[in-house]
mmCIF file as Biopython writes it, N, C-alpha, C and O atoms, coordinates in Angstrom:
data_model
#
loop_
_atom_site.group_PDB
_atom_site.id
_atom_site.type_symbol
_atom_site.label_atom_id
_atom_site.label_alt_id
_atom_site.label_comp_id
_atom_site.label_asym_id
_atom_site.label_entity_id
_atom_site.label_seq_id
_atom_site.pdbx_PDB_ins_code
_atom_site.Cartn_x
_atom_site.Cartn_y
_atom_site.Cartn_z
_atom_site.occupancy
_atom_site.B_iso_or_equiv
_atom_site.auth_seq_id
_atom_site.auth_asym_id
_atom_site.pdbx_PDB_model_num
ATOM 1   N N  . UNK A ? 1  ? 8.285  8.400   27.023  1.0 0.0 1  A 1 
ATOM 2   C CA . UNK A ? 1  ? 6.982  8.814   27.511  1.0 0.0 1  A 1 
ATOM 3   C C  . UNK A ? 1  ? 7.062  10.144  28.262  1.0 0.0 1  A 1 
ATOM 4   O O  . UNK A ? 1  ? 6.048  10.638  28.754  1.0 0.0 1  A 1 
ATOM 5   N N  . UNK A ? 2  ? 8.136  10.665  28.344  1.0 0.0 2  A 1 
ATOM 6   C CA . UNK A ? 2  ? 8.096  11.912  28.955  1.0 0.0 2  A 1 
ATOM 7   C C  . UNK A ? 2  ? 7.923  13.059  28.076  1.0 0.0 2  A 1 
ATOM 8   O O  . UNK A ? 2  ? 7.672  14.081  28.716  1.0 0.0 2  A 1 
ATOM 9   N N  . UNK A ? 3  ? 7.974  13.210  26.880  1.0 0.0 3  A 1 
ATOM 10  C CA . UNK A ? 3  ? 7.894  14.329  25.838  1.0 0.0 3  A 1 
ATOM 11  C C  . UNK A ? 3  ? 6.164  14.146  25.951  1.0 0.0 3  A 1 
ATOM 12  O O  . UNK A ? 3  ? 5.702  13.006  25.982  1.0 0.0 3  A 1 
ATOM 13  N N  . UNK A ? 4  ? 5.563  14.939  25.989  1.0 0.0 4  A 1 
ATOM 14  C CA . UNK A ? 4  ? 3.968  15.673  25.612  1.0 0.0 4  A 1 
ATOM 15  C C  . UNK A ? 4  ? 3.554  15.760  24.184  1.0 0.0 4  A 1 
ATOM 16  O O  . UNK A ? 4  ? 2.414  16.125  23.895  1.0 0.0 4  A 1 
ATOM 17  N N  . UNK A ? 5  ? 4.467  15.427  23.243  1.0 0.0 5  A 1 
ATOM 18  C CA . UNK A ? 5  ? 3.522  14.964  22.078  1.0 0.0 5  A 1 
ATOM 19  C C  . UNK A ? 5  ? 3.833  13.129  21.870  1.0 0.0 5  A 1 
ATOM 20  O O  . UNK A ? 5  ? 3.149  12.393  21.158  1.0 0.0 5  A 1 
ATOM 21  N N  . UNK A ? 6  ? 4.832  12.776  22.559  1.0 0.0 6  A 1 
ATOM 22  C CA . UNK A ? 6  ? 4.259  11.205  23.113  1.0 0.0 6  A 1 
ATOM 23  C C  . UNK A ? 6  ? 3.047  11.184  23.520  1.0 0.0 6  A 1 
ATOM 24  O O  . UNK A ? 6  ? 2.143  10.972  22.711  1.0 0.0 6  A 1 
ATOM 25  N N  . UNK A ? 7  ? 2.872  11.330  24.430  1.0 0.0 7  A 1 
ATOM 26  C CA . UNK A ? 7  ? 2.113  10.884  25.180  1.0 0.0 7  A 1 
ATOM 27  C C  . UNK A ? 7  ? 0.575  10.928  24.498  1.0 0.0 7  A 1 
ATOM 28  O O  . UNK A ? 7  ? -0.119 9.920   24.368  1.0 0.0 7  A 1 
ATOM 29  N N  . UNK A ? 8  ? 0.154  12.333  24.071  1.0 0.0 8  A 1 
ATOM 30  C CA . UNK A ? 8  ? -0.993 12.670  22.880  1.0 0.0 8  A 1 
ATOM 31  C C  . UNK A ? 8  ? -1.016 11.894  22.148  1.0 0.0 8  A 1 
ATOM 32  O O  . UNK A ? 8  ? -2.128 11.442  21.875  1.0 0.0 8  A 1 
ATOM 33  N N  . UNK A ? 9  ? 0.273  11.291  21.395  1.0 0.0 9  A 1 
ATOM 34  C CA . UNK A ? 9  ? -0.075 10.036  20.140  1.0 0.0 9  A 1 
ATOM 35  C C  . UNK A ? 9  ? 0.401  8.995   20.186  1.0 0.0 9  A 1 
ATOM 36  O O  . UNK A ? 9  ? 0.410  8.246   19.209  1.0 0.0 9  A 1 
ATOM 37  N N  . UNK A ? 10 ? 0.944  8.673   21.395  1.0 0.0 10 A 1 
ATOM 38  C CA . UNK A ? 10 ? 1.499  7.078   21.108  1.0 0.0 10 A 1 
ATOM 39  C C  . UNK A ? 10 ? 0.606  6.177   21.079  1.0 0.0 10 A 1 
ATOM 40  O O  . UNK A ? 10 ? 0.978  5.165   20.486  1.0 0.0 10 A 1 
ATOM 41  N N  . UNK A ? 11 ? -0.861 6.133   21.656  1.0 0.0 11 A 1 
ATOM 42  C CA . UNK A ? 11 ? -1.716 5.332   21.458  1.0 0.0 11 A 1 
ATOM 43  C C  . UNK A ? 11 ? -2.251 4.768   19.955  1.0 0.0 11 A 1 
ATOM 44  O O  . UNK A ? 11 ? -2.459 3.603   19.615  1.0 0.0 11 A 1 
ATOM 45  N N  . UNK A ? 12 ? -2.408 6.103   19.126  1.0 0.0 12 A 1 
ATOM 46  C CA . UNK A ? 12 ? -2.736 6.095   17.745  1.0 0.0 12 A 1 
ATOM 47  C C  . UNK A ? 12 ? -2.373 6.286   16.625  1.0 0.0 12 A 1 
ATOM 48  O O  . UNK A ? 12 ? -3.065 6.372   15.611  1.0 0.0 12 A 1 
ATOM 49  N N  . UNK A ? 13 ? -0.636 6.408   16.808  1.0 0.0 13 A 1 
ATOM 50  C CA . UNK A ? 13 ? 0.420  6.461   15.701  1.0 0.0 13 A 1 
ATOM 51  C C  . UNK A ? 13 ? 0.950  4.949   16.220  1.0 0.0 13 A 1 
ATOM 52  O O  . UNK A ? 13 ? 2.095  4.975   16.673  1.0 0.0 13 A 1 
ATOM 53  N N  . UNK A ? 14 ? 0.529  4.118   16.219  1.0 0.0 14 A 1 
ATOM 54  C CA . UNK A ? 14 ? 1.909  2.556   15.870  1.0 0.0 14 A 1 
ATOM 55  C C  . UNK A ? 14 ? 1.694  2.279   14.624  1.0 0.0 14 A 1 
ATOM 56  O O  . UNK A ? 14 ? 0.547  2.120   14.205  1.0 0.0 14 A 1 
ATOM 57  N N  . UNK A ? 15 ? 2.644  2.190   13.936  1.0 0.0 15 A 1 
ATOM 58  C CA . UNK A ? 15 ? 2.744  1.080   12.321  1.0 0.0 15 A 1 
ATOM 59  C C  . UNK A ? 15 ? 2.610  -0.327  12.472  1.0 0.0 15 A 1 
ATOM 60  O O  . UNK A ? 15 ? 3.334  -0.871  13.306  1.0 0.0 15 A 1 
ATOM 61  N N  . UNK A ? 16 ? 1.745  -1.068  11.758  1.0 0.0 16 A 1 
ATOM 62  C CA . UNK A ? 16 ? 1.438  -2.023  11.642  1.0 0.0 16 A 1 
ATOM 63  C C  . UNK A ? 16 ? 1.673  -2.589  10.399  1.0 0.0 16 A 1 
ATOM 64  O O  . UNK A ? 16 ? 0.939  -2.345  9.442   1.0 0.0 16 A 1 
ATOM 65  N N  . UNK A ? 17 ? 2.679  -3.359  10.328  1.0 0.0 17 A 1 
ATOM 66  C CA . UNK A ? 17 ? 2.971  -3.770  8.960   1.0 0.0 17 A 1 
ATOM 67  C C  . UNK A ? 17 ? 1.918  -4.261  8.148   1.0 0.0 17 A 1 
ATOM 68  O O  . UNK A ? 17 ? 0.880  -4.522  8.755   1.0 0.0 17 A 1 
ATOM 69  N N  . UNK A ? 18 ? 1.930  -4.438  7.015   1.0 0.0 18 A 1 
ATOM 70  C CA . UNK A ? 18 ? 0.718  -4.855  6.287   1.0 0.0 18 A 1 
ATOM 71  C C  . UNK A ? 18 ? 1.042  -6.547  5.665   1.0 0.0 18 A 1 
ATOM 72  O O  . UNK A ? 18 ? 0.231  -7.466  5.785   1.0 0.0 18 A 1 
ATOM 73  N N  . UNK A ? 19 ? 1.867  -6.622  5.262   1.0 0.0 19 A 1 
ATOM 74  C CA . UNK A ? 19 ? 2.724  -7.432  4.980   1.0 0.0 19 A 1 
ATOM 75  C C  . UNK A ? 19 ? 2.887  -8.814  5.332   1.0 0.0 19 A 1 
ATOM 76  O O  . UNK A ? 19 ? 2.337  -9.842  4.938   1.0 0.0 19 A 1 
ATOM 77  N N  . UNK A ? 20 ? 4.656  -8.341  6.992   1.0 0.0 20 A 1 
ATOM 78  C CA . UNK A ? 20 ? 5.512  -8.690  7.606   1.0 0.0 20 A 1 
ATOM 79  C C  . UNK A ? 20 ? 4.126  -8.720  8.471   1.0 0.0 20 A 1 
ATOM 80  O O  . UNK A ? 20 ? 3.158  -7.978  8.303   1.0 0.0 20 A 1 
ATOM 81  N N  . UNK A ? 21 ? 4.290  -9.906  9.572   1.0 0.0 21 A 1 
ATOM 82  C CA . UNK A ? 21 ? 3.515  -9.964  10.954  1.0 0.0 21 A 1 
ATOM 83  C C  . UNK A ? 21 ? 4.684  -10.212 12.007  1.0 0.0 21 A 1 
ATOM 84  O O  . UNK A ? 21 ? 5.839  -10.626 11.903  1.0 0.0 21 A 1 
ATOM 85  N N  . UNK A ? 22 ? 3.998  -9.842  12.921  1.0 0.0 22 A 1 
ATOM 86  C CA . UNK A ? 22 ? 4.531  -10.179 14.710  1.0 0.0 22 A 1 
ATOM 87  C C  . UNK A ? 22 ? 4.499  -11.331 15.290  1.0 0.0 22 A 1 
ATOM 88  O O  . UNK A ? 22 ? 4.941  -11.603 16.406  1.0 0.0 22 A 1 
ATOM 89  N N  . UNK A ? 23 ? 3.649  -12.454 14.074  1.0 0.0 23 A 1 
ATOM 90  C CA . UNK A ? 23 ? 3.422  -13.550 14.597  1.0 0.0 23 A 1 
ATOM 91  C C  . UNK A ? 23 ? 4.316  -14.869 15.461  1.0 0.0 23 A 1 
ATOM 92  O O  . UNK A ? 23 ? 5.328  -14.893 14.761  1.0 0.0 23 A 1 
ATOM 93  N N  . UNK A ? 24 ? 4.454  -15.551 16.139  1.0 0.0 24 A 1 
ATOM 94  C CA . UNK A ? 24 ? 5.408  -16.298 16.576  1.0 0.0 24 A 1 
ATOM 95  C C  . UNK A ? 24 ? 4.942  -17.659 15.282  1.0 0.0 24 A 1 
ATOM 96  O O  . UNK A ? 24 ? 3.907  -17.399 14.668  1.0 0.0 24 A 1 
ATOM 97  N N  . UNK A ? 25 ? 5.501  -18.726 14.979  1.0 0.0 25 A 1 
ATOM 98  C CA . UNK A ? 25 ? 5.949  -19.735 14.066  1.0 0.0 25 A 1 
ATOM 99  C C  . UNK A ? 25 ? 4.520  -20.211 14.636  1.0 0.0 25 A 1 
ATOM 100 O O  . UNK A ? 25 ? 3.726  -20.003 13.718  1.0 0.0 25 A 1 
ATOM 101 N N  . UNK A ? 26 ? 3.746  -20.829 15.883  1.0 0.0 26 A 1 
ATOM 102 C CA . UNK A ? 26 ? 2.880  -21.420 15.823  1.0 0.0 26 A 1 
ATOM 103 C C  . UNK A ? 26 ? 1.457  -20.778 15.537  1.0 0.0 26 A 1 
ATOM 104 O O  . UNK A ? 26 ? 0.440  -21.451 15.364  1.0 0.0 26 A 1 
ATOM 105 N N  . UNK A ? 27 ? 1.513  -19.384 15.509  1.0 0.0 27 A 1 
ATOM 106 C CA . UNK A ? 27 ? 0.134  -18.617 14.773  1.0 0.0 27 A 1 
ATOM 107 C C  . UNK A ? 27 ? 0.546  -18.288 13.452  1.0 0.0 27 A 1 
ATOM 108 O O  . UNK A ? 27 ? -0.272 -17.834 12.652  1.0 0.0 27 A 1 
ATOM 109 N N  . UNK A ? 28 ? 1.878  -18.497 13.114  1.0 0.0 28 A 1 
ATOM 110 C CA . UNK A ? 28 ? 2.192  -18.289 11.115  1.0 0.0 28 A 1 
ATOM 111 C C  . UNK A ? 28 ? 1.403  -19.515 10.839  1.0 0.0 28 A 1 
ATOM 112 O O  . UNK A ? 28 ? 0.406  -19.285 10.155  1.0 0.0 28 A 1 
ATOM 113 N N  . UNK A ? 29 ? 1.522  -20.381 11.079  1.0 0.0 29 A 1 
ATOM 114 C CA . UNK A ? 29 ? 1.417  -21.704 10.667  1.0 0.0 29 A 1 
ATOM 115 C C  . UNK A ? 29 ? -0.405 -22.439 10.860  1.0 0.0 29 A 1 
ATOM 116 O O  . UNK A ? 29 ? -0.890 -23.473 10.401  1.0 0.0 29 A 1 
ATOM 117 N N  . UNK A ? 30 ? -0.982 -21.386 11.704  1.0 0.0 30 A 1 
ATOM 118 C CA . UNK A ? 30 ? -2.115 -21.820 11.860  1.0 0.0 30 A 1 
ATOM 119 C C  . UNK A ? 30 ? -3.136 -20.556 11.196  1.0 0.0 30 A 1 
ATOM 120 O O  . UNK A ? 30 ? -4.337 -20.352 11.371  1.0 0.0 30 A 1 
ATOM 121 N N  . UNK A ? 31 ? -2.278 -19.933 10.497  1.0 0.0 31 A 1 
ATOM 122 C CA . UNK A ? 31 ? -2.987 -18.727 9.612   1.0 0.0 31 A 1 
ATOM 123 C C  . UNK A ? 31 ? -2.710 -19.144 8.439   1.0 0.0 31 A 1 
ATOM 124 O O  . UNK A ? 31 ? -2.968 -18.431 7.469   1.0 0.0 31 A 1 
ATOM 125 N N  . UNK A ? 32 ? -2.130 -20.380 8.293   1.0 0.0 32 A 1 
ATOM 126 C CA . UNK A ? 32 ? -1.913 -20.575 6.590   1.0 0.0 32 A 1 
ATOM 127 C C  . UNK A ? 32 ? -0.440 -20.783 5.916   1.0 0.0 32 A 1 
ATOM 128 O O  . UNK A ? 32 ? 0.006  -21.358 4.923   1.0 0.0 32 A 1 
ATOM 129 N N  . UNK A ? 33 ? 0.153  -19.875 7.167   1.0 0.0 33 A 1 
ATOM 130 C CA . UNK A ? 33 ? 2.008  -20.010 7.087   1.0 0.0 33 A 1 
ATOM 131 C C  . UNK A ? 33 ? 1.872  -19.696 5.317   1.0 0.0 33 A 1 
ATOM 132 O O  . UNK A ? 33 ? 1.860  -20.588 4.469   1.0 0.0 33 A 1 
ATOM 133 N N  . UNK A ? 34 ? 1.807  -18.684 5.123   1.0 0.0 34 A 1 
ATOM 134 C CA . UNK A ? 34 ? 1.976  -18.000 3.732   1.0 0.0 34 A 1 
ATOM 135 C C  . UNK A ? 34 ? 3.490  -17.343 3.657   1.0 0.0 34 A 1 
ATOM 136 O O  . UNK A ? 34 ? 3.991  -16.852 4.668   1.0 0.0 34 A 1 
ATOM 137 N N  . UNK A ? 35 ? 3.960  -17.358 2.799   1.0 0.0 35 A 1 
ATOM 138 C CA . UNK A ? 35 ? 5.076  -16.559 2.537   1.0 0.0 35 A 1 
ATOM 139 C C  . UNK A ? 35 ? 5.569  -14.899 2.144   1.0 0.0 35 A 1 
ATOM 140 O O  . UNK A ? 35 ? 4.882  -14.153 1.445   1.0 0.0 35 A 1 
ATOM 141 N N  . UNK A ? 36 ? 6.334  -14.681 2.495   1.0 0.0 36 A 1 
ATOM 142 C CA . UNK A ? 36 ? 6.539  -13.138 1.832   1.0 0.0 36 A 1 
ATOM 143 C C  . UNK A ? 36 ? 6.463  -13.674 0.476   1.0 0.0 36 A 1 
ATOM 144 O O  . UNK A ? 36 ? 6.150  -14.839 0.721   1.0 0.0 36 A 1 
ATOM 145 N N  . UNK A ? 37 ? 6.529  -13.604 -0.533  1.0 0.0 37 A 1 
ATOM 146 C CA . UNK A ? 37 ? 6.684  -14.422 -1.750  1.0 0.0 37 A 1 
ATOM 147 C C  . UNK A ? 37 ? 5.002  -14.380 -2.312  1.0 0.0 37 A 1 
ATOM 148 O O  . UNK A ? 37 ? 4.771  -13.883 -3.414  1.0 0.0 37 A 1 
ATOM 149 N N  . UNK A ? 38 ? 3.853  -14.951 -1.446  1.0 0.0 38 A 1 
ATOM 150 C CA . UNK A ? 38 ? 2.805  -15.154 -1.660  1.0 0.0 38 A 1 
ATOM 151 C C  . UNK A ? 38 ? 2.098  -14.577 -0.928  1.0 0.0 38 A 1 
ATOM 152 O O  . UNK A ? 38 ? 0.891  -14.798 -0.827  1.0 0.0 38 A 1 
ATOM 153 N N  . UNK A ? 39 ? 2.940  -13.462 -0.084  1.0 0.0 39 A 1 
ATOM 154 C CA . UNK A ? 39 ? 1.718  -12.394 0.101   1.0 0.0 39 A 1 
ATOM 155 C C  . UNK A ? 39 ? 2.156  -11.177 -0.907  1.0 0.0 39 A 1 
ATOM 156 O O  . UNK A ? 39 ? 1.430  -10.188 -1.002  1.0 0.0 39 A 1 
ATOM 157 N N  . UNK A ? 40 ? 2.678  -11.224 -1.229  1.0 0.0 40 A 1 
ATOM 158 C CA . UNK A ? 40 ? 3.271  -10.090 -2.707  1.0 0.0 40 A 1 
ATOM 159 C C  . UNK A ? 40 ? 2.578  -10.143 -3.593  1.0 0.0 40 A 1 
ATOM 160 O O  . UNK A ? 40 ? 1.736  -9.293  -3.885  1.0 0.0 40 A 1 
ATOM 161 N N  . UNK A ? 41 ? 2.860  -11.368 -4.302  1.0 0.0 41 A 1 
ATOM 162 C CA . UNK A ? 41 ? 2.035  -11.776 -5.455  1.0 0.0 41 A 1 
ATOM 163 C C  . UNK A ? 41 ? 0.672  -11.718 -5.365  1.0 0.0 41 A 1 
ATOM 164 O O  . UNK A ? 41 ? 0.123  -11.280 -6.376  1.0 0.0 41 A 1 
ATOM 165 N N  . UNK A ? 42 ? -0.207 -12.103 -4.238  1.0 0.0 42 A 1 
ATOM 166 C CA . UNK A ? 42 ? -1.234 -11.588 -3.441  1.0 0.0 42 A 1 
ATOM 167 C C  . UNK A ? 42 ? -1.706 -10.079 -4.059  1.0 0.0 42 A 1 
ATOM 168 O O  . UNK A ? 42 ? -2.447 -9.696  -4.964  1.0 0.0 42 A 1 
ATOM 169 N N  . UNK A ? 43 ? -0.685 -9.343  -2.856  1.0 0.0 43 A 1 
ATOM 170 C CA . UNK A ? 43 ? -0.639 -7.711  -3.522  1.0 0.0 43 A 1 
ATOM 171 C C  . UNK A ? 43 ? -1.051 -7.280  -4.445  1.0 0.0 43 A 1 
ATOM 172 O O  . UNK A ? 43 ? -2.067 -6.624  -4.673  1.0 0.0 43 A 1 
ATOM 173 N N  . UNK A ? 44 ? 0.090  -7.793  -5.311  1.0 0.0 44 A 1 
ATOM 174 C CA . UNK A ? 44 ? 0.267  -6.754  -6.348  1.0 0.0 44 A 1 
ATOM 175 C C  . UNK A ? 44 ? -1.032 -7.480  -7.455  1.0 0.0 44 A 1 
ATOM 176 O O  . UNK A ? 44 ? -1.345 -6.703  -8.357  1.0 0.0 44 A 1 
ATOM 177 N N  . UNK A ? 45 ? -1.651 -8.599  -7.467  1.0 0.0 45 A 1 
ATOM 178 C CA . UNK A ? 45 ? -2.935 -9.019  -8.065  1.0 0.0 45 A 1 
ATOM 179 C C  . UNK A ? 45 ? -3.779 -8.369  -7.694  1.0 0.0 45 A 1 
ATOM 180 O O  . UNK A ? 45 ? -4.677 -8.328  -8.536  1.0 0.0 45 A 1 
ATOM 181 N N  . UNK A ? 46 ? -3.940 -7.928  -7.020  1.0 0.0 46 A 1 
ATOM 182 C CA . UNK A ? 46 ? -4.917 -7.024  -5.645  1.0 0.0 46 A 1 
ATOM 183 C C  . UNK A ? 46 ? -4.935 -5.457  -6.378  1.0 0.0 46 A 1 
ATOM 184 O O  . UNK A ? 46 ? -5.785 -4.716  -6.872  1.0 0.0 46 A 1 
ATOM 185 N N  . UNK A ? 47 ? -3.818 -5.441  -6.189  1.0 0.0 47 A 1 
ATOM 186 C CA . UNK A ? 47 ? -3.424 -3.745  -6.704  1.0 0.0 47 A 1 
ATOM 187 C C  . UNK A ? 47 ? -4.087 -3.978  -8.389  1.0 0.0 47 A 1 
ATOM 188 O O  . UNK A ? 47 ? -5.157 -3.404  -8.594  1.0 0.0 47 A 1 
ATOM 189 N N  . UNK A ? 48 ? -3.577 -4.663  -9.381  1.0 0.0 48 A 1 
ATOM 190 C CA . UNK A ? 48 ? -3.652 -4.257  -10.434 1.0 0.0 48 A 1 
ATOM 191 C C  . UNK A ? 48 ? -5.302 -4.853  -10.866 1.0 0.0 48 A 1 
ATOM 192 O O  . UNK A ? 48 ? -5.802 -4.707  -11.981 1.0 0.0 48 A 1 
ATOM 193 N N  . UNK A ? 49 ? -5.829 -5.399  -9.933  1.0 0.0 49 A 1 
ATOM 194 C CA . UNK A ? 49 ? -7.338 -5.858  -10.526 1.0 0.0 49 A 1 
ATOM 195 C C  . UNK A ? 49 ? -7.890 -4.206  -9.802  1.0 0.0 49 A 1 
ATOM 196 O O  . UNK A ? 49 ? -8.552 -3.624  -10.661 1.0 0.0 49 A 1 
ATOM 197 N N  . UNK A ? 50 ? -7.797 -3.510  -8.716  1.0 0.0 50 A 1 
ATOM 198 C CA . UNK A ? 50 ? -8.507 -2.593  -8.443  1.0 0.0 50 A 1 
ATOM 199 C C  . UNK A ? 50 ? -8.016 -1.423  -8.229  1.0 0.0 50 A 1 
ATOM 200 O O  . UNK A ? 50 ? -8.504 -0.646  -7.409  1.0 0.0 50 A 1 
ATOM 201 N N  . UNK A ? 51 ? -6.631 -1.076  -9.198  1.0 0.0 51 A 1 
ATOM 202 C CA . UNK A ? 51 ? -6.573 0.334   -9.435  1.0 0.0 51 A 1 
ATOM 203 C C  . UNK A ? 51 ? -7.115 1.108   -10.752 1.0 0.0 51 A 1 
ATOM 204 O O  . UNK A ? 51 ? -6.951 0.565   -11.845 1.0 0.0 51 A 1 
ATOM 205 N N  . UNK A ? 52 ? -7.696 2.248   -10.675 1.0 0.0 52 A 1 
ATOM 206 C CA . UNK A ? 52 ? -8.039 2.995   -11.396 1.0 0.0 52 A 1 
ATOM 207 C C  . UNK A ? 52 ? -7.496 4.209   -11.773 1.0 0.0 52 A 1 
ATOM 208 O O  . UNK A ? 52 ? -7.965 5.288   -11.409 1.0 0.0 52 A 1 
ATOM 209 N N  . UNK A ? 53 ? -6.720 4.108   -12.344 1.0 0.0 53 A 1 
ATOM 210 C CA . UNK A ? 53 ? -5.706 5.680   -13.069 1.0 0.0 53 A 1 
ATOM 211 C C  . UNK A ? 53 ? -6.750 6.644   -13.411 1.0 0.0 53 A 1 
ATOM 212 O O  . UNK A ? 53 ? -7.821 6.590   -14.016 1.0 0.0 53 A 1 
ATOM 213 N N  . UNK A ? 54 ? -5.807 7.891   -12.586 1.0 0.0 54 A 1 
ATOM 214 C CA . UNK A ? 54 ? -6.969 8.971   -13.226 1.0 0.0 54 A 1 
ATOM 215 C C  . UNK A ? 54 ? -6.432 9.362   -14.761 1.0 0.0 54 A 1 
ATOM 216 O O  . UNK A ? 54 ? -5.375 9.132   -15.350 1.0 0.0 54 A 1 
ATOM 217 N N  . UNK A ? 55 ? -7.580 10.018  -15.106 1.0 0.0 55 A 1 
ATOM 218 C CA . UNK A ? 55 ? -7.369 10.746  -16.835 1.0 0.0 55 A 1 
ATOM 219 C C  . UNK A ? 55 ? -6.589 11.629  -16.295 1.0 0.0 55 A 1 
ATOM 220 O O  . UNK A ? 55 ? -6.405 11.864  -15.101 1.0 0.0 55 A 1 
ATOM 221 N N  . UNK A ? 56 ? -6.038 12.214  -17.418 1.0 0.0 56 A 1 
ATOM 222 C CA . UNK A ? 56 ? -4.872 13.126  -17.782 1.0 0.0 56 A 1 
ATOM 223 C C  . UNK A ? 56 ? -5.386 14.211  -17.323 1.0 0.0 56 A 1 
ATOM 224 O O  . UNK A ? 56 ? -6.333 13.938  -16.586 1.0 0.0 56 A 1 
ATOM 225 N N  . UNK A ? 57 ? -5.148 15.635  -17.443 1.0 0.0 57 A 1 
ATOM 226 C CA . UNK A ? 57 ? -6.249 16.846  -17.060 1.0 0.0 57 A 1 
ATOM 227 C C  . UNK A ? 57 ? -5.983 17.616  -18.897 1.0 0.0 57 A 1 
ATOM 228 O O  . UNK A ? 57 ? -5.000 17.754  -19.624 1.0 0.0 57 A 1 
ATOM 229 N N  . UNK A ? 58 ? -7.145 17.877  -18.987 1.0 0.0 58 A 1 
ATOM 230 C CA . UNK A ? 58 ? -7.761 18.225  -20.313 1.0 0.0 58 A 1 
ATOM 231 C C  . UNK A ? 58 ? -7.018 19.027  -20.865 1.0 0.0 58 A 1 
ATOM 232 O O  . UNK A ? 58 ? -6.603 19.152  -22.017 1.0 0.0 58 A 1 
ATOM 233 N N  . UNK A ? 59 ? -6.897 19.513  -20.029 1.0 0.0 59 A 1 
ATOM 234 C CA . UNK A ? 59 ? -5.371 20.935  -20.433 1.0 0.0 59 A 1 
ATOM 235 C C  . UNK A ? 59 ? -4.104 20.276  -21.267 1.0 0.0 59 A 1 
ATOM 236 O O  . UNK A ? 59 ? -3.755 20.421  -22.439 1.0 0.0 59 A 1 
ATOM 237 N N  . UNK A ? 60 ? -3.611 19.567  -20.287 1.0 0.0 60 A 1 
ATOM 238 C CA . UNK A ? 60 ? -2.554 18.303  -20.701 1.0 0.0 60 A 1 
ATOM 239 C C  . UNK A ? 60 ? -2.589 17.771  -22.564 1.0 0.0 60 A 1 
ATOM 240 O O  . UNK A ? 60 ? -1.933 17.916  -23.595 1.0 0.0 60 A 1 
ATOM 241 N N  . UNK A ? 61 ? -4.002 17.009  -21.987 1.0 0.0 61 A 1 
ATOM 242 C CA . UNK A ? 61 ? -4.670 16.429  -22.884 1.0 0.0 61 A 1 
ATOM 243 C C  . UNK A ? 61 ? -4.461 17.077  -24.540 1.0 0.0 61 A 1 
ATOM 244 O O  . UNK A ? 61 ? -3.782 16.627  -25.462 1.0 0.0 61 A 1 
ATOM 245 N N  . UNK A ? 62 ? -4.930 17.734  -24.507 1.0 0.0 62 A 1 
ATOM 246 C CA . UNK A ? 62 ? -5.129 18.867  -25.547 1.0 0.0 62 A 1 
ATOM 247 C C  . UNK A ? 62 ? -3.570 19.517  -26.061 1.0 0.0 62 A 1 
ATOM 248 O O  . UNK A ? 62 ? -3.295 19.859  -27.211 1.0 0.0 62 A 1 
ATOM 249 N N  . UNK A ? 63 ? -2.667 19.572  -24.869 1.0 0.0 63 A 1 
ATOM 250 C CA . UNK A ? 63 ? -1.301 19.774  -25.535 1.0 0.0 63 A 1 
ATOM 251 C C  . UNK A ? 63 ? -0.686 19.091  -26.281 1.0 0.0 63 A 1 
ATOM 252 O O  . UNK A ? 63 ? -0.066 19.456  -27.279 1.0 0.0 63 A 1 
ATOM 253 N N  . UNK A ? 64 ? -0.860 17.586  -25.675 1.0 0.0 64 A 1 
ATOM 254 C CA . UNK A ? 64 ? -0.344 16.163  -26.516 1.0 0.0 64 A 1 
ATOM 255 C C  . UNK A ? 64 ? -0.915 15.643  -27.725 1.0 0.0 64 A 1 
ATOM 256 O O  . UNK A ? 64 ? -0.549 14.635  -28.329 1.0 0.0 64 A 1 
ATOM 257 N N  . UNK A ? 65 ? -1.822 16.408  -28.012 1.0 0.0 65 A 1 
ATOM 258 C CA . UNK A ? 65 ? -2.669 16.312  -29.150 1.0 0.0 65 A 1 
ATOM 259 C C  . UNK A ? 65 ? -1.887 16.882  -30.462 1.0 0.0 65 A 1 
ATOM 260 O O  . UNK A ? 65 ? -1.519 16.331  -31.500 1.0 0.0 65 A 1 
ATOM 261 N N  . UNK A ? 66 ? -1.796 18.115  -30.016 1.0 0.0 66 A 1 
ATOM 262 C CA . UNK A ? 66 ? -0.903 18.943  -30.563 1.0 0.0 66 A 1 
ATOM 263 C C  . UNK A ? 66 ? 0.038  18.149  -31.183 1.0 0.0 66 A 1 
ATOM 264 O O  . UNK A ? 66 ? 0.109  17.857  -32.377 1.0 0.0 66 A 1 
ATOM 265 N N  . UNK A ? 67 ? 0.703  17.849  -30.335 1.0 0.0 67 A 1 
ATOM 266 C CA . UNK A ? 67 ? 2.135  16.672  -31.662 1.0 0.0 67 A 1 
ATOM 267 C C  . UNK A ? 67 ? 1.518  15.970  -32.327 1.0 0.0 67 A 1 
ATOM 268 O O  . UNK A ? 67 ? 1.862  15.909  -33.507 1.0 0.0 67 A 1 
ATOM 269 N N  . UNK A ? 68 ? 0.447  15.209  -31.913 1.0 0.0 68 A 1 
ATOM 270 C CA . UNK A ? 68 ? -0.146 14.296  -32.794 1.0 0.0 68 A 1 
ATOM 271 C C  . UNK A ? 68 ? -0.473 14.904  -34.573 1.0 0.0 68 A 1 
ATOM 272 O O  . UNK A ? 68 ? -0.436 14.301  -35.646 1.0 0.0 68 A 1 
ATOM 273 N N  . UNK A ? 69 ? -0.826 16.540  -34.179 1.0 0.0 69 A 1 
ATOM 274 C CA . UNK A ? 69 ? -1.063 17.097  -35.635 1.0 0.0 69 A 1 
ATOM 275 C C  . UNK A ? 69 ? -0.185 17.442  -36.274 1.0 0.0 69 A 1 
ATOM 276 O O  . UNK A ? 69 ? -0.450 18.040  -37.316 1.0 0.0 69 A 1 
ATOM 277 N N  . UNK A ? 70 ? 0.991  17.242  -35.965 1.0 0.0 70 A 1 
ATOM 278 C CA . UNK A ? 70 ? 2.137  17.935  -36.383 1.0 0.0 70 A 1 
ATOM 279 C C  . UNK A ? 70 ? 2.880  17.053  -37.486 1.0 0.0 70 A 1 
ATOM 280 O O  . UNK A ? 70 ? 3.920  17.460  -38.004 1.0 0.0 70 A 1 
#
């Protein structure tokens, strides 16, 4: 706490796992006591129902085409 860009951000830089919790065994257990295991699988269902890939850029696009005529 003595450096001056502590002090400016330690309030609003902590990491908070998203994951992993801080919890002690009797609030795991009264939240559901889920597993690393089944908060993953969780995740990554999560991730792949609501990601959206961007398109290629047209430029790109149009190069790869190219082999296609070849």
């Amino acid at each position: 706490m003595s450096d001056q860009h502590t002090i400016e951000h330690f309030r609003t830089e902590l990491w908070r796992p998203v994951l992993s919790n801080r919890d002690n065994i009797a609030s795991w257990k009264d939240r559901g006591a889920k597993t690393m295991k089944a908060k993953l699988n969780e995740k990554v269902h999560d991730i792949l129902e609501k990601h959206e890939p961007k398109g290629l850029n047209p430029d790109i696009t149009r190069e790869l085409e190219k082999f296609g005529d070849s």
